[in-house]
N, C-alpha and C positions, 0 to 999 in steps of 0.2 A: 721766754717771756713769762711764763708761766708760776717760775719763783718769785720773782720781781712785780708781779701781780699780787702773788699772797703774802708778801711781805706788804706791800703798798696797803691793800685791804687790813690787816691786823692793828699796822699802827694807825691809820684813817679811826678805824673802829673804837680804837682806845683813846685817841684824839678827842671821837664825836661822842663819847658817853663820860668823857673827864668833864666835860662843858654841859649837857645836855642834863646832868644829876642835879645842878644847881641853878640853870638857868632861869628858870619858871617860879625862884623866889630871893634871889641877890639883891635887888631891888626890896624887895618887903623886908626883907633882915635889915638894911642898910635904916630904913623906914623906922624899924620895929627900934632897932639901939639907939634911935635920936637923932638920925642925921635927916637934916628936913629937904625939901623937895632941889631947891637949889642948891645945896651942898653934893647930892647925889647926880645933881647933872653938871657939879663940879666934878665929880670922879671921873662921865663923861666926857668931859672937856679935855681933861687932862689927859684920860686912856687918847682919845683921838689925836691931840697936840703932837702927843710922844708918836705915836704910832706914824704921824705925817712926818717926823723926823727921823727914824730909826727904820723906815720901809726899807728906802732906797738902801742904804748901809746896809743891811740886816741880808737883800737877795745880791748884794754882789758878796756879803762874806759868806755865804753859800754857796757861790759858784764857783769860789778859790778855794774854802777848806773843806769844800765834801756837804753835801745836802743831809747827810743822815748823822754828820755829824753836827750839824746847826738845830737837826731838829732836837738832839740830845740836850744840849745846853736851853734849849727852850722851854723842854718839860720841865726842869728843874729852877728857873727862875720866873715861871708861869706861875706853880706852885708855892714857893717861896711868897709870891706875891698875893696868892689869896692864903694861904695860911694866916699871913700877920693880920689881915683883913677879921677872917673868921673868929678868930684867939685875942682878939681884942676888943676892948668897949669901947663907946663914942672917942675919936680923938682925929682932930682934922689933918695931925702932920701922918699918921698913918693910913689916912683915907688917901692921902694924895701919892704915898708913896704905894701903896696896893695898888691905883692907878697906874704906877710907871712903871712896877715890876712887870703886873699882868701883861701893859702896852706892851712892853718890849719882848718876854716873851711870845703876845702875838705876832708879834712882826718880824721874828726867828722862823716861828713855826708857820708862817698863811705864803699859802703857793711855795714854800721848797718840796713837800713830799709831793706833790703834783707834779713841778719841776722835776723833780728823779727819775719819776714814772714815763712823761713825757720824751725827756732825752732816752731813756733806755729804748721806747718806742718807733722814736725817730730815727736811732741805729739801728735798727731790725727793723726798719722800712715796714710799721705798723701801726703807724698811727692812729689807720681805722678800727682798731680794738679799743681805744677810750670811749668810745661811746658805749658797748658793751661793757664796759671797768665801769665806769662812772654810775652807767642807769644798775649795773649790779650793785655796786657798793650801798647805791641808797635803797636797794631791795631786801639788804641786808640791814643796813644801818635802821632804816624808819621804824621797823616792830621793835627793834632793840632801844632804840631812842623810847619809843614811846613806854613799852616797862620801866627805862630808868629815869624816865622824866617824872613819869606816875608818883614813882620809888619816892624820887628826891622830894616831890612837891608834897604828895599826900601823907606821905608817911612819915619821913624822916624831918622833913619840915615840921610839922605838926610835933614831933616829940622835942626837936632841937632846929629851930634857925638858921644856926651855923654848921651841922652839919652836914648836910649838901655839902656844904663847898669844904670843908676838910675832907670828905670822901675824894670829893673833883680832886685837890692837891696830890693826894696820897696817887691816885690816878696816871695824872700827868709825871709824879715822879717814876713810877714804874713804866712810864712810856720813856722818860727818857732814860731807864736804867737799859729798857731793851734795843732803845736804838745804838745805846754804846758797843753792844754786844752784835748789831747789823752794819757796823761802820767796813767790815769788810768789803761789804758788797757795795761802799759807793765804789769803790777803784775799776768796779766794773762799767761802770758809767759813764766812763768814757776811754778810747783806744788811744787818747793822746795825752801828754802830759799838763798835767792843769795848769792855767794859766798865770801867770803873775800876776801880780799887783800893778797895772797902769791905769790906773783911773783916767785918764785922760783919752788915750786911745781906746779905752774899754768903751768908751762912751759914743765916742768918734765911730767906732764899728758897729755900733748898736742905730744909730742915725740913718748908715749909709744903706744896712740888711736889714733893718728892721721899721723902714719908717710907716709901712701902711698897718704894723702892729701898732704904731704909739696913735695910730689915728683913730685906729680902734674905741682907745683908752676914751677919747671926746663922746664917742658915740653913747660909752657908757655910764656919764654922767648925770645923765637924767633917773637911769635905774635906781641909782645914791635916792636922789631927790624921795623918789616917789616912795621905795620900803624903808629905808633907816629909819626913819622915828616906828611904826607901828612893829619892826624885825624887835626894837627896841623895848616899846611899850604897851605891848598888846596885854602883859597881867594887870596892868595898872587900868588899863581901859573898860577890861572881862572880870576880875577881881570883884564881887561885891560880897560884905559882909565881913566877919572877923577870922571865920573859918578860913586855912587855904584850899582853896579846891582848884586852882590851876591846873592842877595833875589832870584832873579830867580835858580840860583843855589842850595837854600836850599831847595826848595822847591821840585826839581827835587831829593835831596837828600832824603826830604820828603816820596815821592812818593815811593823810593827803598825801604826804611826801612818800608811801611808798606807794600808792598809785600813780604819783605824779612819776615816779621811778618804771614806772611796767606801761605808761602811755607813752613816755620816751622813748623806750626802746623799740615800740609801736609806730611810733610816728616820726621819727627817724630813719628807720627802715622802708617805711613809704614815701616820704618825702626827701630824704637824704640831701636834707640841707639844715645845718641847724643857723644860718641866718634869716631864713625867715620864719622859723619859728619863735628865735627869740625877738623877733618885731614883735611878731602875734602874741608872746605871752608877758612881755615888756605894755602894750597897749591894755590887755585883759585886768592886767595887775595895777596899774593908776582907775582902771574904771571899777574895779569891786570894792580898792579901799575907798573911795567915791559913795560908795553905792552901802559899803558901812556906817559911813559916819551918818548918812542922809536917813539909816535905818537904825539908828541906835535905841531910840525909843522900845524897840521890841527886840528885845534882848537874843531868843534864840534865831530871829530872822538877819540880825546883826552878826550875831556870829558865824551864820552858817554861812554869807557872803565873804566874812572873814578866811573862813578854812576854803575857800575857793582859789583867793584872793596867796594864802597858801600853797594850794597846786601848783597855778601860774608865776608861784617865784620858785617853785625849786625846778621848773619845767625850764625857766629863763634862767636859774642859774646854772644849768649843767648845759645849757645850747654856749653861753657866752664862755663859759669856761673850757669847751670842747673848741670854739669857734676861734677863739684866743688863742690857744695853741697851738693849733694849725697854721697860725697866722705867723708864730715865731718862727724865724729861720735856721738862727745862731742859737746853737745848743748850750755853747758857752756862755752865753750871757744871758739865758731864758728866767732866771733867778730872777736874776736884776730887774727883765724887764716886766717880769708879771708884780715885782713889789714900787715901780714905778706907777704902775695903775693902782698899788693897794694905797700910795704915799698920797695919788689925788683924792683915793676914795678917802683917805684920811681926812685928807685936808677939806672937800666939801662936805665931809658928815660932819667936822666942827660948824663950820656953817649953818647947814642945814638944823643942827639939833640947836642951835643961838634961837634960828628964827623959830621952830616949832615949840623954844619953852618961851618966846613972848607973846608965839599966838596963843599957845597953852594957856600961860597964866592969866591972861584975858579974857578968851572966850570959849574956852574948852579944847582937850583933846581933840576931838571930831573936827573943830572947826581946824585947826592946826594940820592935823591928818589932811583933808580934804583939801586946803589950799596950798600944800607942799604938792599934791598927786595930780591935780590942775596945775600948776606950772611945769610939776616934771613932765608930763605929757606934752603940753604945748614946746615946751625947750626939746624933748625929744623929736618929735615931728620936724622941727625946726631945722635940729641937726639933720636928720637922714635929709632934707631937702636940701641941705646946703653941700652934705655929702653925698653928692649922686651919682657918684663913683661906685658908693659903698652897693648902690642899687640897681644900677644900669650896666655895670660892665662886667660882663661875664668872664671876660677874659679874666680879670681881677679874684672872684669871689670861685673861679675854680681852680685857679693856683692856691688861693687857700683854703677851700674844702677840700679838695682831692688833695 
């Protein structure tokens, strides 16, 4: 397990800082060359469209030609797609086509190398080490995230725009130069011969073994609600002035996520359940973006709610992403089904970002923010009561934690 770990970590790593260099100013460049506010939540649009169309597709051709070799093909048209983005001046046919390259190689690359990890874990009867993988990687990841966020936003922003995100490219291509070179080790991923092409029964099987996973998927639609827009828009919100200084900001973000990373493996260890921590930090994370907007006025007490608000989503995204996989049965079709929950997250963040740019445009971000995180809350409660299954039967929630 142990190779298969440090492989997993390396490319996660080059994955999380190809993204993370130009994060904290894609948006202001986009801003800076002319593209006005709803052109930019047309590239939005459009990343999401694609992405609710190309999930599903994307983790079944995953789990037929090899996960390290989908994640290859992703670095290279992830890249592709903001290269042309970065190397070009205002022009709307290439703002939309950045949108659908990027889309698609996200929707190559999100939950296959997870996937890999997973199944390899699940044949060595070890599934209880992702929690240790996981809270490691973002122990690792967060101080490195936050140098190169800094990098991208303070520095290299400020001399060039668009460099960030030609850095990111160059990145992602060299991730998927090295996963061509790791394609050997999917064959080890599984003892059986991989499966055909039958979409039909592929689906039918997935129904029969995996339905209290797709149930999952309902539970965690309110999460969508309540972070996409602020995961989204938090420089636009923290940004004042003509300076960028985001970099200070991510770095501050930085900083949460790897303590959010060293409480997890704290508090998983005493509680060893990560279903009800991800209630707890699912609940925490709608009441502090709540407790931002109502505090926007004073800027450092705004933010600091904000980087709390932080914690409690990298604390709820590594319970649900551990709690998920647990829950999958079928190794063969784990691809598919974790890009079937990425297709709905697609398809309600269209949603969601519709309505937060018409609360936007109206009556502020805040307000936008705050009444997306009151509904996800109340829809979420809603669900867990309506799934009491999810809460009551033990039987249930220890065949999938254990």
């Amino acid at each position: 397990m142990k190779k298969y770990k440090n492989i997993y970590y390396i490319l996660s790593i080059l994955t999380s800082i190809a993204v993370v260099i130009w994060d904290g100013t894609i948006y202001i460049f986009m801003h800076k060359i002319g593209y006005s506010y709803s052109q930019i939540n047309l590239f939005l649009s459009i990343f999401w469209i694609v992405t609710f169309f190309t999930e599903i597709p994307s983790g079944y051709i995953a789990d037929h030609i090899g996960y390290l070799k989908t994640l290859s093909i992703s670095g290279f048209i992830r890249a592709f797609g903001l290269l042309i983005l970065a190397l070009s001046s205002k022009n709307l046919f290439i703002l939309i086509m950045s949108g659908v390259f990027t889309a698609l190689g996200d929707s190559l690359q999100s939950g296959t190398l997870t996937s890999w990890l997973s199944n390899r874990a699940k044949l060595e009867n070890d599934m209880d080490s992702l929690n240790h993988i996981y809270s490691t990687l973002g122990i690792i990841t967060n101080p490195l995230n936050m140098l190169i966020g800094f990098l991208g936003a303070n520095v290299l922003a400020n001399f060039s725009l668009n460099l960030p995100i030609i850095i990111g490219a160059v990145l992602f291509i060299i991730n998927g130069i090295l996963s061509l070179f790791l394609i050997k080790y999917d064959k080890s991923n599984r003892n059986v011969q991989r499966p055909k092409f039958d979409i039909i029964n592929d689906f039918k099987t997935i129904k029969q073994s995996d339905f209290n996973a797709l149930r999952l998927i309902i539970v965690f639609i309110p999460v969508i609600m309540i972070s996409v827009a602020p995961l989204d828009q938090w420089q636009l919100f923290f940004q004042h002035g003509k300076k960028i200084m985001t970099g200070y900001i991510v770095v501050l973000m930085g900083i949460m996520g790897t303590l959010a990373s060293y409480l997890y493996s704290r508090l998983i260890y005493k509680i060893k359940n990560e279903w009800k921590l991800f209630i707890i930090s699912t609940v925490m994370m709608a009441l502090t973006i709540i407790a931002t907007t109502l505090f926007k006025q004073y800027y450092l007490m705004s933010l600091g709610i904000f980087l709390m608000n932080v914690l409690f989503g990298s604390l709820e995204g590594t319970a649900q992403n551990v709690y998920f996989q647990k829950a999958i049965n079928n190794e063969t079709t784990r691809a598919t089904i974790v890009s079937i929950y990425n297709a709905v997250e697609a398809g309600v963040t269209v949603v969601v970002l519709g309505i937060n740019g018409y609360l936007a445009d109206r009556y502020g971000l805040g307000i936008a923010w705050m009444v997306l995180a009151i509904l996800g809350l109340i829809f979420f409660v809603t669900i867990l009561g309506l799934n009491r299954k999810l809460l009551i039967n033990k039987k249930y929630q220890n065949e999938v934690v254990d």
